[in-house]
PyMOL commands that place a pseudoatom at each C-alpha (Angstrom):
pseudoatom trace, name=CA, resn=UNK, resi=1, chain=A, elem=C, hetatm=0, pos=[140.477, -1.933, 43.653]
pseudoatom trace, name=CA, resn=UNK, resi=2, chain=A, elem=C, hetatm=0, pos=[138.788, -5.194, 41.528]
pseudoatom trace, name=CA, resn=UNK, resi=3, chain=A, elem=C, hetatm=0, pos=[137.766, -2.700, 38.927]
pseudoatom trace, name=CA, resn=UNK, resi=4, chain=A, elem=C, hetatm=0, pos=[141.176, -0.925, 38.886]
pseudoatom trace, name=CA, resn=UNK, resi=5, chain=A, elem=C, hetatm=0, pos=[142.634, -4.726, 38.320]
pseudoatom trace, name=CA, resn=UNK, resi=6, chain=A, elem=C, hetatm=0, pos=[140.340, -5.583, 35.509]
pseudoatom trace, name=CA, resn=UNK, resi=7, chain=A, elem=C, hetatm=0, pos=[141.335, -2.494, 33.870]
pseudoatom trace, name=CA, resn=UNK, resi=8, chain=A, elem=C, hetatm=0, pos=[145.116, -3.436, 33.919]
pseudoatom trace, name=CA, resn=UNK, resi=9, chain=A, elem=C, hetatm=0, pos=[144.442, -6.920, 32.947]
pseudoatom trace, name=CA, resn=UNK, resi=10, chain=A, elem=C, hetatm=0, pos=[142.191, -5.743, 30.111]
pseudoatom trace, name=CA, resn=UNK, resi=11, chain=A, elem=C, hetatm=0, pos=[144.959, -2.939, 29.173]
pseudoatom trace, name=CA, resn=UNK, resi=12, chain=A, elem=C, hetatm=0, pos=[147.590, -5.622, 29.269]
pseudoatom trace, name=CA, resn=UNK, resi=13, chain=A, elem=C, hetatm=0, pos=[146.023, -8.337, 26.881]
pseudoatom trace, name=CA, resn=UNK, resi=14, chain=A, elem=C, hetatm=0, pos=[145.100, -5.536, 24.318]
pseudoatom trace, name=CA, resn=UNK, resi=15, chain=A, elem=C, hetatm=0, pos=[148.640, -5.095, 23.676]
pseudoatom trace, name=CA, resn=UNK, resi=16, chain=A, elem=C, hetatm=0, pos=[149.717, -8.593, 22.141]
pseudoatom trace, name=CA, resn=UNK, resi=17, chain=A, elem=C, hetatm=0, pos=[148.406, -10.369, 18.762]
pseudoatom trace, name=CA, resn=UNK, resi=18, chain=A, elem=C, hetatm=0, pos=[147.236, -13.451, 18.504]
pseudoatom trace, name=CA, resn=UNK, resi=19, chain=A, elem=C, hetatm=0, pos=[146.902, -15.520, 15.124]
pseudoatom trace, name=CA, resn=UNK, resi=20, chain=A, elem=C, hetatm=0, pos=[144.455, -17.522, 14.382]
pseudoatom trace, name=CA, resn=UNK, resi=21, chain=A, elem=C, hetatm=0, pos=[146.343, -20.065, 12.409]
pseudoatom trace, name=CA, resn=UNK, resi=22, chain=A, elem=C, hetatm=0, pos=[144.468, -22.257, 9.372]
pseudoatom trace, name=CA, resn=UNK, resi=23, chain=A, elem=C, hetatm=0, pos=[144.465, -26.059, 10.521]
pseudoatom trace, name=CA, resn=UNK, resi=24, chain=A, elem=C, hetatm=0, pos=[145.747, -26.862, 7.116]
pseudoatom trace, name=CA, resn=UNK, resi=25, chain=A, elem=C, hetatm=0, pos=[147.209, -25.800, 4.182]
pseudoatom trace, name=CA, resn=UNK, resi=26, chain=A, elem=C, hetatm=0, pos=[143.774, -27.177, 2.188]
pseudoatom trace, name=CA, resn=UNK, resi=27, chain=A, elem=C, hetatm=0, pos=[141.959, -25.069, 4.695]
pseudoatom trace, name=CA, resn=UNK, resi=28, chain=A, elem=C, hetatm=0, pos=[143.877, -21.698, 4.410]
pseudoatom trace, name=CA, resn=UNK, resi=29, chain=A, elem=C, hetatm=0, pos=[143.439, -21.833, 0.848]
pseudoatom trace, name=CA, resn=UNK, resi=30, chain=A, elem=C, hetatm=0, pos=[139.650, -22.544, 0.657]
pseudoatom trace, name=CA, resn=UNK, resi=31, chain=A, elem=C, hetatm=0, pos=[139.327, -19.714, 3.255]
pseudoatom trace, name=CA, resn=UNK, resi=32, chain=A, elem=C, hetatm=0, pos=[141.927, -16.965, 1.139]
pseudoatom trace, name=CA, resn=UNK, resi=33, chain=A, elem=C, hetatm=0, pos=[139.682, -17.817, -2.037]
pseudoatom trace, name=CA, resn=UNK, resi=34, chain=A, elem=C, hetatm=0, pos=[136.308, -17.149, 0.278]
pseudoatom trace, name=CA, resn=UNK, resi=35, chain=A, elem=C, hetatm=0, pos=[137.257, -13.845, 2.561]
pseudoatom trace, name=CA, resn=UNK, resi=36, chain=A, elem=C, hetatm=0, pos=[139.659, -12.359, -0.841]
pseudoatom trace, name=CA, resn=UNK, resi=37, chain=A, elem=C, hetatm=0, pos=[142.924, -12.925, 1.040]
pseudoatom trace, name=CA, resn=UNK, resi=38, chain=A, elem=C, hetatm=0, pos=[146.186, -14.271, 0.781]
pseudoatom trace, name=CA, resn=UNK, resi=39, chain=A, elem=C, hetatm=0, pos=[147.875, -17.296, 1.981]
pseudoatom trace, name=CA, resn=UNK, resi=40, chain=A, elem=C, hetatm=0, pos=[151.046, -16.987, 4.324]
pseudoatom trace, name=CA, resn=UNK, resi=41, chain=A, elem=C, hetatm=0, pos=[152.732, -19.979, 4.922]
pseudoatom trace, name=CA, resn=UNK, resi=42, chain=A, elem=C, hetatm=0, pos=[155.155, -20.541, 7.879]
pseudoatom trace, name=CA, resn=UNK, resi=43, chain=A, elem=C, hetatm=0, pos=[157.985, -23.612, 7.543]
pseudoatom trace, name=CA, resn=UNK, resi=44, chain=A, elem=C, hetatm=0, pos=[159.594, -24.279, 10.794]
pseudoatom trace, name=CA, resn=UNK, resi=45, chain=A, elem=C, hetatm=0, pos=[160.814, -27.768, 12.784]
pseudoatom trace, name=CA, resn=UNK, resi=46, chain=A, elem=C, hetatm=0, pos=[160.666, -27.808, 16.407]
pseudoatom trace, name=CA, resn=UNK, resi=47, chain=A, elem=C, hetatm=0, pos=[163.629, -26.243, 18.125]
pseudoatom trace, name=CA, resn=UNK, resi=48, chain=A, elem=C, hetatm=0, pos=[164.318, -23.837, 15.745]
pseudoatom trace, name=CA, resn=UNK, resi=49, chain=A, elem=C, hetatm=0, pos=[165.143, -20.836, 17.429]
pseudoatom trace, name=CA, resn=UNK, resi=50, chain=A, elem=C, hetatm=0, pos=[164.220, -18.151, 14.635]
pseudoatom trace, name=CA, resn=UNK, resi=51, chain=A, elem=C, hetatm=0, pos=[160.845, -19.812, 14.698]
pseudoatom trace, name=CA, resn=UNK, resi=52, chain=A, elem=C, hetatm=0, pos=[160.235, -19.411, 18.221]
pseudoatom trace, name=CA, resn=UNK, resi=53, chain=A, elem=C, hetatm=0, pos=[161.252, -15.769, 18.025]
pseudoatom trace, name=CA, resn=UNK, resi=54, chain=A, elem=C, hetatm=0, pos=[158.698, -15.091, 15.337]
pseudoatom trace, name=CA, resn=UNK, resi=55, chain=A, elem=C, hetatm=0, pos=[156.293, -16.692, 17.332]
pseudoatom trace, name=CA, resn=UNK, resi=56, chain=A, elem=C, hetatm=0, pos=[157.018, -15.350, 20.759]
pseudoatom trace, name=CA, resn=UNK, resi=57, chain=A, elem=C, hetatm=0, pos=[157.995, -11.968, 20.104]
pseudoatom trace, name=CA, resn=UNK, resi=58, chain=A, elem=C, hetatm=0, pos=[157.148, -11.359, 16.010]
pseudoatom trace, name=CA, resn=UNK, resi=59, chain=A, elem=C, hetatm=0, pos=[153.318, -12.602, 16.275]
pseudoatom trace, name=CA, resn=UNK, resi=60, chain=A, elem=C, hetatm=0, pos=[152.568, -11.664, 19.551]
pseudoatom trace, name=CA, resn=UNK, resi=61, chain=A, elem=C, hetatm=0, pos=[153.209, -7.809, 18.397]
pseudoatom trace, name=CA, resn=UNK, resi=62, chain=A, elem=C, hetatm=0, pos=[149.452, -6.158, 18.164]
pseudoatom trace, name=CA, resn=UNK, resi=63, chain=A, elem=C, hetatm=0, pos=[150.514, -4.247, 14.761]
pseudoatom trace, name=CA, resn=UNK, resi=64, chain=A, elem=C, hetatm=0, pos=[151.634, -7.785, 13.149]
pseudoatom trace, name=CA, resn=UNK, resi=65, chain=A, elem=C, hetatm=0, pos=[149.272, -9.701, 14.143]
pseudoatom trace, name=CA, resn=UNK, resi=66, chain=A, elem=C, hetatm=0, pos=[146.392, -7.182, 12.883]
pseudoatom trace, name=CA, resn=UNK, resi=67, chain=A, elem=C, hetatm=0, pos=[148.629, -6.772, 9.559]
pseudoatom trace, name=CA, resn=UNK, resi=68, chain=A, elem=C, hetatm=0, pos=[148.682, -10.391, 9.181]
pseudoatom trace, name=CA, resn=UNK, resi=69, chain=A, elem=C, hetatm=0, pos=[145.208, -11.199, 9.694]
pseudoatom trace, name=CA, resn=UNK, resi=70, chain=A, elem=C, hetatm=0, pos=[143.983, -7.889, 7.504]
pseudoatom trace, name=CA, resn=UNK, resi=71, chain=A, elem=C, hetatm=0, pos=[145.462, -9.545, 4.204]
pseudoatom trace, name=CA, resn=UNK, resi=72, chain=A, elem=C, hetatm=0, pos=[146.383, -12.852, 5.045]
pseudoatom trace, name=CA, resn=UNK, resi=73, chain=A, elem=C, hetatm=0, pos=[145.204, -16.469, 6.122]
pseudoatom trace, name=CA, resn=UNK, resi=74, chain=A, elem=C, hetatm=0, pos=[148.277, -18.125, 7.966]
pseudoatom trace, name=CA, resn=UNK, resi=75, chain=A, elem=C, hetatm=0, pos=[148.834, -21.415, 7.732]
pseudoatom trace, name=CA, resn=UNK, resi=76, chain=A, elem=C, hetatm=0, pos=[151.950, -22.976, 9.841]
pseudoatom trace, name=CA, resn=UNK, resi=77, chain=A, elem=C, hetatm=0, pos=[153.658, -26.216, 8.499]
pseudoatom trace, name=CA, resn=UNK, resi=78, chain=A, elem=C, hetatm=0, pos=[156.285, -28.495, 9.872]
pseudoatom trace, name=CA, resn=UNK, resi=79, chain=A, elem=C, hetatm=0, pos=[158.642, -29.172, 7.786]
pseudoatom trace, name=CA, resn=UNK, resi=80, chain=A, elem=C, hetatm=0, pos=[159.430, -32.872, 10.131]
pseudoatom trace, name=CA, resn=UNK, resi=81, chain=A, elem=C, hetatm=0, pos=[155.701, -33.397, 10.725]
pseudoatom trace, name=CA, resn=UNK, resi=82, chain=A, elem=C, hetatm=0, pos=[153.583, -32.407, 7.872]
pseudoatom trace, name=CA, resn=UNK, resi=83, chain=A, elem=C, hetatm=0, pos=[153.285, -32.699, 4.029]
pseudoatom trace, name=CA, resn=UNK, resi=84, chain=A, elem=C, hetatm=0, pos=[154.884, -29.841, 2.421]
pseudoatom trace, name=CA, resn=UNK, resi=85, chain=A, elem=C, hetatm=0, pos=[152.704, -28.547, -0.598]
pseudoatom trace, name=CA, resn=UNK, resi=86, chain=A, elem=C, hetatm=0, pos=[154.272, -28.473, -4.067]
pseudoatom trace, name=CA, resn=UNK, resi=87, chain=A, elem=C, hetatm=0, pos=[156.753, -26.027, -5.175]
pseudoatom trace, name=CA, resn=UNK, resi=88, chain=A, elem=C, hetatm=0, pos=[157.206, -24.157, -1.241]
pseudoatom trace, name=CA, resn=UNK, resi=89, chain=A, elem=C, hetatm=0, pos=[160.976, -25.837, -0.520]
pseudoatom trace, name=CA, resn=UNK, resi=90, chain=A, elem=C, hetatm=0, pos=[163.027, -24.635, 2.082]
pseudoatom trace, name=CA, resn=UNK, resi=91, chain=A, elem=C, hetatm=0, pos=[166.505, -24.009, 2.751]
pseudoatom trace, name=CA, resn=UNK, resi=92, chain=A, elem=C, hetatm=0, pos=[166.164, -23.370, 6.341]
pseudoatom trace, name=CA, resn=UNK, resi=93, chain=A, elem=C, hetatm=0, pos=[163.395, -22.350, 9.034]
pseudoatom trace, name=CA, resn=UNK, resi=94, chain=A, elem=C, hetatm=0, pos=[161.818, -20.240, 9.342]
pseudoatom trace, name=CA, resn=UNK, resi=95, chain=A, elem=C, hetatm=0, pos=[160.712, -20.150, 5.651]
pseudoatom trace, name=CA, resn=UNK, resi=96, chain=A, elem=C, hetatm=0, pos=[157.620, -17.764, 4.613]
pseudoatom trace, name=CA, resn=UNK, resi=97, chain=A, elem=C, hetatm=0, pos=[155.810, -18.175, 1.073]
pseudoatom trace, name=CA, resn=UNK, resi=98, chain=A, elem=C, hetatm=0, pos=[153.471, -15.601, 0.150]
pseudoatom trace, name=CA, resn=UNK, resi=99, chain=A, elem=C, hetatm=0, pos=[150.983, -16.982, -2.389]
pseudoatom trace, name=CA, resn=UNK, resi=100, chain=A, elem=C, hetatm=0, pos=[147.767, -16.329, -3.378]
pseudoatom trace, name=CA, resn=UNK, resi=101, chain=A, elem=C, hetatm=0, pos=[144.411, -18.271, -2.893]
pseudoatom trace, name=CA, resn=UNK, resi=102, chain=A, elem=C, hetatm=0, pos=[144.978, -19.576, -6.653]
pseudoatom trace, name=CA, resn=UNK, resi=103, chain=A, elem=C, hetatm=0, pos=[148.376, -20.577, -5.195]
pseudoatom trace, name=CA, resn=UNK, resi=104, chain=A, elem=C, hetatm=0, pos=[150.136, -18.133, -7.228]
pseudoatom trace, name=CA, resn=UNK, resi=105, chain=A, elem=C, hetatm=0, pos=[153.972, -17.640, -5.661]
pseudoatom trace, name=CA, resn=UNK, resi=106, chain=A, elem=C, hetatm=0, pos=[153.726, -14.074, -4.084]
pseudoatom trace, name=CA, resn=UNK, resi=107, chain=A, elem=C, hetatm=0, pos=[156.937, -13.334, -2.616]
pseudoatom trace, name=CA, resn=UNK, resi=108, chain=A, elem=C, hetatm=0, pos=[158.975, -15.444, -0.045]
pseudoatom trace, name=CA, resn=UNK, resi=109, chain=A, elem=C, hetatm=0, pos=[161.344, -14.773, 2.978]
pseudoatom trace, name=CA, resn=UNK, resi=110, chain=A, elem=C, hetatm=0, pos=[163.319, -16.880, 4.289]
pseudoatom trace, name=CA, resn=UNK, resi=111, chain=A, elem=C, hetatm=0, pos=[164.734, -16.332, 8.075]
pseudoatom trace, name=CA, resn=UNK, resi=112, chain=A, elem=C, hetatm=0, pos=[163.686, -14.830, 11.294]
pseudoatom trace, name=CA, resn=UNK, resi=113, chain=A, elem=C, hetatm=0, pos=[162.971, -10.903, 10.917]
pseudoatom trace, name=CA, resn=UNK, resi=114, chain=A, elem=C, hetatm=0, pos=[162.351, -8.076, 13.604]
pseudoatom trace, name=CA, resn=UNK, resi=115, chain=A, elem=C, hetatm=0, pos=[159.518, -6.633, 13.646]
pseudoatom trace, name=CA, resn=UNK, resi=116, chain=A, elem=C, hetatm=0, pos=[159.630, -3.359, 11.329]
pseudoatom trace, name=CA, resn=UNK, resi=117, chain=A, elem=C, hetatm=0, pos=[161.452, -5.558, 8.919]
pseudoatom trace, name=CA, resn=UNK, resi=118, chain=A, elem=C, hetatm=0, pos=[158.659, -8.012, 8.823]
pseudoatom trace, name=CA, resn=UNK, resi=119, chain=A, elem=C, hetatm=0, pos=[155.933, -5.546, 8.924]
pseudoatom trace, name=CA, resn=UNK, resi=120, chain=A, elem=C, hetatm=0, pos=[157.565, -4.033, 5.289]
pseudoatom trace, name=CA, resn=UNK, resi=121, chain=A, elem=C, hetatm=0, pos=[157.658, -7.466, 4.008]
pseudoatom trace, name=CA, resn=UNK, resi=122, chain=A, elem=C, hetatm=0, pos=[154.188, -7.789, 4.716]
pseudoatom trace, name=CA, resn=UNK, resi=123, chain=A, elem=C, hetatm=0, pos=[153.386, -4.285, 3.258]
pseudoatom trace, name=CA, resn=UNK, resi=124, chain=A, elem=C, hetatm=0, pos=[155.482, -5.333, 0.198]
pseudoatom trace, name=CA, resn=UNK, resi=125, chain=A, elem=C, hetatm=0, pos=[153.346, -8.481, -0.659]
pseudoatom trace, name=CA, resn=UNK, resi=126, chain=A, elem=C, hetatm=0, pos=[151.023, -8.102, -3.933]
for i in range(1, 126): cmd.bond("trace and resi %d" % i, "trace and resi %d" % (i + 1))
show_as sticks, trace
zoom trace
């Protein structure tokens, strides 16, 4: 029965992402330029219910998370809390810039987005 348990549990995690955010903007950069990646920067403010979806239900998917972390160093910024670098504005949360490790602008979304929509922006970023 233990071993039938641990199975489940084991099953179970498997099926939700995790990101391993940057612990800075600074940071996700210097590590984009080192592993060949890009950078993908989240906006967001607390309470902002389009963030939280992203990062309940968005992030937590397996395929995104893997997508994400195949391509891209995220990096998540407050807009309330924490210095917003030059030239990535806003005009609501959540806000994603795509940029590269030269901080090139790569594309940018701005909103919440289901899943299969955000896994084609992803896909679309070059």
């Amino acid at each position: 029965m233990r071993y039938l348990l641990l199975g489940l549990i084991l099953i179970a995690s498997s099926a939700w992402g995790e990101l391993k955010w940057a612990p800075s903007y600074d940071a996700a950069l210097a590590q984009a330029k080192k592993e060949k990646k890009y950078v993908m920067v989240m906006l967001s403010r607390e309470g902002c219910p389009a963030c939280e979806y992203m990062e309940d239900i968005v992030f937590e998917e397996k395929a995104v998370s893997l997508a994400i972390e195949k391509r891209f160093v995220p990096v998540h910024i407050d807009i309330h809390n924490d210095p917003l670098p030059d030239g990535l504005g806003y005009i609501g949360t959540p806000t994603f810039h795509f940029i590269d490790a030269k901080e090139k602008k790569l594309g940018r979304h701005d909103g919440g987005a289901n899943i299969p929509t955000f896994m084609g922006i992803l896909r679309n970023i070059k």
